[in-house]
C-alpha positions in Angstrom: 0.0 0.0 0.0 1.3 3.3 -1.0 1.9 6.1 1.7 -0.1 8.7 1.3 0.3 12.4 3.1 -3.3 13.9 2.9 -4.5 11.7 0.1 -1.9 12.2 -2.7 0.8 10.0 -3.1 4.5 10.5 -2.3 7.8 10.9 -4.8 8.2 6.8 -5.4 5.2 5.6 -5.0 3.6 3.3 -7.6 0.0 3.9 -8.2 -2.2 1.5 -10.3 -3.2 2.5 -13.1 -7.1 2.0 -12.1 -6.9 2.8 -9.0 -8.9 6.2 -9.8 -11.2 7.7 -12.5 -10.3 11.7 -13.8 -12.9 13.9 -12.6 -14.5 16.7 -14.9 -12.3 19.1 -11.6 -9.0 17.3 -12.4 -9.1 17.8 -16.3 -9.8 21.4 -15.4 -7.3 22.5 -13.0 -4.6 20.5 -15.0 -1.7 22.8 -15.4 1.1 22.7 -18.2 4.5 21.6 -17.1 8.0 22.0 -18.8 6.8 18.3 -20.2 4.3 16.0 -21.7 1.6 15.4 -18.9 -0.6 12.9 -18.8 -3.4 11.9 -16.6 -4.8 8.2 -16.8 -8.5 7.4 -16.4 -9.5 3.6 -17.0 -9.2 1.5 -19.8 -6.1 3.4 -21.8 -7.5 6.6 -21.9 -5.9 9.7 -20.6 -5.6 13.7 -21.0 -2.1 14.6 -22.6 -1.1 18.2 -21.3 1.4 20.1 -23.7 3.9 22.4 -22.0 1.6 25.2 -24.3 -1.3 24.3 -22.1 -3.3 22.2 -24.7 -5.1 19.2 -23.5 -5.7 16.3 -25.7 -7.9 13.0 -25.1 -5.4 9.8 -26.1 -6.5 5.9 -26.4 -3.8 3.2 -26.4 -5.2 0.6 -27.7 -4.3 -2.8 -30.2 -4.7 -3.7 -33.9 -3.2 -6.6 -35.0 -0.8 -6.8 -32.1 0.8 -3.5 -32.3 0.4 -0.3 -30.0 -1.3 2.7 -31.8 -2.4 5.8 -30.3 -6.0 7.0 -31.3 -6.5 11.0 -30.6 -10.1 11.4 -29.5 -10.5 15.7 -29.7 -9.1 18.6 -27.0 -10.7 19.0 -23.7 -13.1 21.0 -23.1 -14.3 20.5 -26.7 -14.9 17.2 -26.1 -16.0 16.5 -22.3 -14.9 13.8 -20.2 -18.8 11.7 -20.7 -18.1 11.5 -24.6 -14.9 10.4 -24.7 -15.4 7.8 -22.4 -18.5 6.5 -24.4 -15.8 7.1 -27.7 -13.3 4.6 -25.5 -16.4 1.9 -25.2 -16.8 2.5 -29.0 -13.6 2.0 -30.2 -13.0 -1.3 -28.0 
């Protein structure tokens, strides 16, 4: 079990991956960082945050048993519902 200081995890600690969802609040407040950051929801899907403050829905997913990286629109254009119903689609 991870140690966690007022609920968020510490420098090391190893999170699974579904452990929890994005919240409409999280893909909000996300700030831009020198680097790529993203945040994972379930099921391969997460918000990629440029260093110029864009924020981009991403879906790892496989097609005949090699990686690709579907881009389903920018956030808020597309909301955090629809691309999760977009992730059911494109399983």
């Amino acid at each position: 079990m991870p140690s966690m200081v007022l609920g968020w995890p510490r420098a090391g600690d190893t999170i699974r991956e579904d452990s929890m969802a994005l919240t409409d609040a999280a893909c909000r407040n996300a700030k831009a960082a020198e680097k790529d950051l993203e945040l994972g929801d379930s099921g391969q899907l997460y918000l990629l945050v440029r260093p110029n403050g864009s924020k981009l829905w991403r879906l790892n997913c496989k097609f005949g048993g090699r990686q690709h990286t579907l881009s389903l629109g920018s956030y808020p254009g597309v909301a955090l519902a629809p691309t999760r119903a977009a992730r059911e689609a494109a399983k």
